[in-house]
N, C-alpha and C positions, 0 to 999 in steps of 0.2 A: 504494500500500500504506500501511496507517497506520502512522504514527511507533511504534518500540518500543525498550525498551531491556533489554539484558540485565544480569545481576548474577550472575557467580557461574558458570562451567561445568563447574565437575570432580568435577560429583554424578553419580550416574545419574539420575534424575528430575526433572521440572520439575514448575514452578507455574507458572501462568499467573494474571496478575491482573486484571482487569475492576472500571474503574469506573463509576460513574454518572453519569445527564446532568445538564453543567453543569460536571463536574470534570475531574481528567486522571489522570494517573500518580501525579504527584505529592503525590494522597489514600493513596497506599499507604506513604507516608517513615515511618512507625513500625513496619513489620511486615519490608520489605527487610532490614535489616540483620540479625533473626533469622531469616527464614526462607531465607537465603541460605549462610548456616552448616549446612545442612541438603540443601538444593535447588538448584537451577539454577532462576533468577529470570528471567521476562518479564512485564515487564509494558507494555501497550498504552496509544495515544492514541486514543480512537475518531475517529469525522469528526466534523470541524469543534472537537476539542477540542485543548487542550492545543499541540504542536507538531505533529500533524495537517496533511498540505499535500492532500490529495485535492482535485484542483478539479472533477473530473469528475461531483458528481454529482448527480443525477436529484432531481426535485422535491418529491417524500415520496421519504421513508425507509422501511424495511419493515422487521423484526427476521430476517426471512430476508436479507436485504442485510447490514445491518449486525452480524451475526453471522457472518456467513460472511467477511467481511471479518476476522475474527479468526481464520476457520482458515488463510486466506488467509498471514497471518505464519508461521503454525505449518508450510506445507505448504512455504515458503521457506528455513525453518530445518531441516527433515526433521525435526520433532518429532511423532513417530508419536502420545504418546499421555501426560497431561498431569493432572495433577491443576486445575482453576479455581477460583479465590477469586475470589465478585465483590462489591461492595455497592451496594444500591440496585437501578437499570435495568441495572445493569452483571449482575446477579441474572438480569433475564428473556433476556439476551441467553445464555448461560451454561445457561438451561434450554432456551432453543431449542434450542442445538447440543446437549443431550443430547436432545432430542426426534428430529434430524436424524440425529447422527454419535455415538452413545453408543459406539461404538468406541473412541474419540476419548478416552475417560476413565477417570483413575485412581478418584477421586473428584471430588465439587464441595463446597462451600461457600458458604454463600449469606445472605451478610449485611445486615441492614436489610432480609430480602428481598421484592420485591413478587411477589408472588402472586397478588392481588387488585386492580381496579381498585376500591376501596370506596366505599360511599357518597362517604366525605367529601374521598375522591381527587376524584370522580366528581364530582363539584361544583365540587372546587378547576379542574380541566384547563375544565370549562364555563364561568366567569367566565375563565378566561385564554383561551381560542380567539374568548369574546366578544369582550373589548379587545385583543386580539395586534394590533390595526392601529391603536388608538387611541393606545395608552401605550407608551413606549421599554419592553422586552422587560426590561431589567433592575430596574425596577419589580415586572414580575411576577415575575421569578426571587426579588427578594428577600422581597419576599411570601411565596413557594410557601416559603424556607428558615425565616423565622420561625415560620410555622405547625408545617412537620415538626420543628423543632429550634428550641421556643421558651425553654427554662429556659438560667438562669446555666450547668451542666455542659454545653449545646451550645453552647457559647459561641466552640472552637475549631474545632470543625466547622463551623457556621453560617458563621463568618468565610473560613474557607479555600474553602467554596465558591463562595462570593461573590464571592471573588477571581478566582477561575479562572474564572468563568463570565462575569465582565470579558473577556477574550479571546473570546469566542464573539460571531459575527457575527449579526444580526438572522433573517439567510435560515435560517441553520443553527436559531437555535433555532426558528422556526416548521416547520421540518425535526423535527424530534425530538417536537415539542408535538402534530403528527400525528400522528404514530409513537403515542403513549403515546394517544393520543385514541380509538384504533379497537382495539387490543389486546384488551378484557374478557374479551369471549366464548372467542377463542381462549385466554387464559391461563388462564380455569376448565377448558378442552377437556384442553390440556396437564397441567396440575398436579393433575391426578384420577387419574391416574396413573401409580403407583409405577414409575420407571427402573428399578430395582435396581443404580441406584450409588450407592454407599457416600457418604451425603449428612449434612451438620451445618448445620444454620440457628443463627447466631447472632443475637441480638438484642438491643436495648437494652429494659431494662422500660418505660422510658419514652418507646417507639416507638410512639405513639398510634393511627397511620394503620393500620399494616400487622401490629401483630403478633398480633394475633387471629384472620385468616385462618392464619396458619403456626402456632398453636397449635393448629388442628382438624384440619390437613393432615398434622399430624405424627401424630397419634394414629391415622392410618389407614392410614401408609405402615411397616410395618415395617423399611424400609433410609435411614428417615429418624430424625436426632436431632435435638431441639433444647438450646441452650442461654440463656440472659435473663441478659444480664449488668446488674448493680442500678445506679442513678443513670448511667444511657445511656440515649440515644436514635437515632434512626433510624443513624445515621454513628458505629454503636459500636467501629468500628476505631481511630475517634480520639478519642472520650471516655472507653473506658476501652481504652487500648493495651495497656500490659503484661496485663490477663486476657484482652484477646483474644488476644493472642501464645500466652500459654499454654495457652488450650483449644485454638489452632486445629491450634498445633503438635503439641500429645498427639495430636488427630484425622488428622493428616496423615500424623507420624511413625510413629503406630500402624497404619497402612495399609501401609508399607514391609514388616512383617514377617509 
């Protein structure tokens, strides 16, 4: 089962938090501490991140695997039904299970969210699946973090995932770099159509890669909102904390009534 830690249990409702590849839990240290005043907090280590000990598994990854891996905590903890915050890939994992298990959900949240495999995704993952056997991996990861998170204001997020993605073993991240390689198709398939759960995309304006697919997405889904938070980019949890805290908690908390 993956590494999870709780925060908080004498709410009625949880939050579940989901992050993305490359990072851990530990991408979530600005939003725990408000949204645990509020909620009953979990938040996940996927495989192979963070304190993560899974050794059992299988040589691609799938987002049906590593998704289900997340309800997996939830069905151990008897957490019937959960509002999700995720950022990033932690995003496509979070829309699988609404694709699977929308039962499963209060609302979601979906921050930095990928949507789209974009062009300039779709290029970035094709020079990294070229060299994944030539250059040490974290080469490419810092590459890939530059690019998405290149201005002075990504400057704390760029850093922290750098860090964390230090701990990630070679196998795993060619595990994951699959994963995100063969995805497209099905993520346009999914994201064409509206769940009807009560959904908030956050974004940084200066989220280059991704936020122009969820700016067209949103205007077609009526149980979809967006919000752009200004001088952010892709890892806008942690370039602008306190306005995320606040939009995300008005959207959470206003779900409770």
């Amino acid at each position: 089962m993956l590494n999870y830690k709780i925060y908080s249990q004498q709410h009625k409702e949880w939050v579940v938090l989901v992050h993305g590849a490359g990072g851990s839990s530990t991408i979530w240290f600005k939003q725990i501490r408000a949204y645990r005043k509020h909620f009953n907090v979990l938040v996940v280590d996927l495989r192979g991140h963070g304190d993560c000990m899974i050794t059992n598994s299988p040589t691609k990854y799938t987002l049906e695997l590593v998704s289900q891996d997340i309800l997996d905590v939830l069905d151990s903890l008897k957490i019937e039904k959960a509002h999700f915050v995720g950022i990033s890939l932690g995003t496509m994992l979070i829309r699988q299970l609404a694709e699977t298990n929308p039962e499963r959900f209060h609302t979601m949240l979906l921050a930095g969210a990928v949507i789209r495999i974009t062009p300039r995704l779709h290029f970035l993952l094709g020079i990294a699946n070229t060299f994944k056997k030539m250059i040490p991996f974290m080469w490419l990861y810092k590459i890939f973090a530059w690019i998405l998170m290149p201005r002075k204001t990504h400057e704390s997020s760029r850093h922290l995932f750098i860090q964390e993605a230090k701990k990630i073993k070679n196998r795993e991240f060619l595990r994951w770099l699959t994963l995100t390689g063969g995805v497209a198709k099905y993520l346009v398939k999914i994201n064409e159509k509206d769940t009807k759960i009560p959904s908030l995309y956050i974004m940084g304006d200066e989220d280059y890669v991704f936020l122009e697919p969820v700016k067209r997405l949103v205007k077609e889904q009526p149980s979809s909102k967006l919000v752009i938070l200004k001088d952010s980019g892709h890892v806008c949890n942690v370039d602008q904390a306190v306005e995320f805290n606040e939009v995300s908690l008005q959207f959470l908390c206003n779900a409770l009534k």
